[in-house]
Every structure is written in structure tokens, then in C-alpha cells.
N, C-alpha and C positions, 0 to 999 in steps of 0.2 A: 124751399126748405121744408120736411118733413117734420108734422108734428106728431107726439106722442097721444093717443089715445087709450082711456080709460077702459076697458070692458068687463062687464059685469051679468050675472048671472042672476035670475032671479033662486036659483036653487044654489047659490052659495051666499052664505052674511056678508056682507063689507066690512069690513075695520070702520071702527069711529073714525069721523074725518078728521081731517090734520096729523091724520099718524101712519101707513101706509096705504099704498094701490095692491092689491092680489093679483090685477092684470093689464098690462101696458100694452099697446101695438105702435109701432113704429113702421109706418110700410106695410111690408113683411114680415118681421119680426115681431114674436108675441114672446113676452117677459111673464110668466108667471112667477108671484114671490113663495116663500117656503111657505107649504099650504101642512095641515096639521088635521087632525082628526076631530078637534075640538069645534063645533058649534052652539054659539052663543056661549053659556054656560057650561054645557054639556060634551065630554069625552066619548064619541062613537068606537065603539071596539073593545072596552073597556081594558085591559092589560093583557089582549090578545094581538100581535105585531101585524099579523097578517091581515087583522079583520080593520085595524086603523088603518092600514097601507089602502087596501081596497078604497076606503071613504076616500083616502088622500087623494087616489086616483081618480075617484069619479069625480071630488072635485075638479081636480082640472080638466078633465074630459068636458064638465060642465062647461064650462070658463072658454076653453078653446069655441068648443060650437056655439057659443053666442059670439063670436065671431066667423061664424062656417068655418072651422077650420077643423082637424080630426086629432087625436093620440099619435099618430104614424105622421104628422108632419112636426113632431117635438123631433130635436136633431141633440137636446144635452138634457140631463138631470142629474141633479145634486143630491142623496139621501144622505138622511143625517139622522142614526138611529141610536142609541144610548146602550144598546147594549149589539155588538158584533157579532156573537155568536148566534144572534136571533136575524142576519140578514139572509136565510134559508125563505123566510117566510115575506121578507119584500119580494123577494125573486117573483116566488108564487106569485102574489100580487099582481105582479109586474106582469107575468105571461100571461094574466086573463086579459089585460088593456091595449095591449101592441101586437102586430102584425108584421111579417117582412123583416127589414133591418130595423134591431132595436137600436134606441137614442147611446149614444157614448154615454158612460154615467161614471161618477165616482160616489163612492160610500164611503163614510166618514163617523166612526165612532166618535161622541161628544159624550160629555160630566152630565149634561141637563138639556132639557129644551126648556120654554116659557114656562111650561106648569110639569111638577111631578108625575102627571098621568099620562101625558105624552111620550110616546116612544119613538114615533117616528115625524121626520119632518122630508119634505120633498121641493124644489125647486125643480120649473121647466123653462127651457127656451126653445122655443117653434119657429118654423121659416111655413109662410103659409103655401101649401102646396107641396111641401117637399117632400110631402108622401105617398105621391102619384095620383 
């Protein structure tokens, strides 16, 4: 039976324990949770869409290669931005970190994220390998 594994990055925070994982593997399978621009204390990007999307992304860019695995083996992503008319600037984002076939994604305007400074949130799931 396969078990879930925890993967962690020394360039990303953990969540306090007992409250969530940032990054799961199953297998194959790597479950990254909605990662946010917010470290520690601190809002990276400040209430620039595209410059918090960037951090979002190196996060998991981070997260995946502490498991060898790359950006171009995520096969889905979830964003969830607070305001739609600014997903011009995920896009962006998005085409500095991916290669080849991008991940199927949907976007999804929300009322709020966890804290008023945040604008953008991201959810990944990787198949290792699947990106040649």
C-alpha cells in the first residue's frame, strides 16, 4: 500500500504543525496545498498581482525539486485571485515558470484570501516525470 510523504523545502516555511502539509507525494503524485505570497509575517509583492504570482511560483518550483521533480511535470492548477480582471498578470507569471504543454488550470475569483494583502492563491498537482 502506498504511503503519503511529506516534502519540504528549506526555502519555503512550513505551516505550524497540526494544521496543514504545503506538500504531499504519493508515488507519483505530488499534491501541493494553495501556496500564497505571504512568508512568515510578511506579504512578498506587495499589492502587485504579478510580482506575488512570481513568489507563488517559485514556491513550488522550490517544493517540487526537493523532490527531483520540475514545474513541467504539474499536469493541474487551481488560482484563486480576488480580483479577475488582474488575471492578465498571473498569465505572465505563469509563462516565465512553464515549458511545452501548460498544466490544465482553472481560475477562480474569490471575496478574500486568509489575509487582506493577498491576492493571489495557487494550488498544484504533479505526476513525477510527466514532463519528459
Amino acid at each position: 500500500m502506498p504511503k503519503k510523504r511529506r516534502i519540504t523545502s528549506p526555502k519555503v516555511a512550513e505551516p505550524p504543525a497540526g494544521t496543514w502539509s504545503n506538500c504531499l507525494t504519493v508515488n507519483n503524485l505530488i499534491v501541493v496545498a494553495g501556496m500564497t505570497a505571504r512568508t512568515g509575517t510578511e506579504i512578498h509583492g506587495g499589492s502587485d498581482v504579478y510580482q506575488q504570482s512570481k513568489v507563488i511560483f517559485q514556491k513550488i518550483k522550490d517544493l517540487l525539486e526537493a523532490d527531483h521533480s520540475r514545474m513541467d511535470d504539474i499536469i493541474k492548477l487551481v488560482i484563486f485571485v480576488t480580483d479577475i480582471k488582474r488575471r492578465e498578470e498571473v498569465w505572465k507569471a505563469r509563462k516565465e515558470f512553464f515549458t511545452g504543454d501548460f498544466p490544465v488550470s482553472t481560475l477562480v475569483e474569490v471575496s478574500a484570501l486568509a489575509m487582506p494583502e493577498l491576492l493571489v492563491e495557487i494550488e498544484a498537482v504533479a505526476m513525477k516525470g510527466a514532463g519528459g
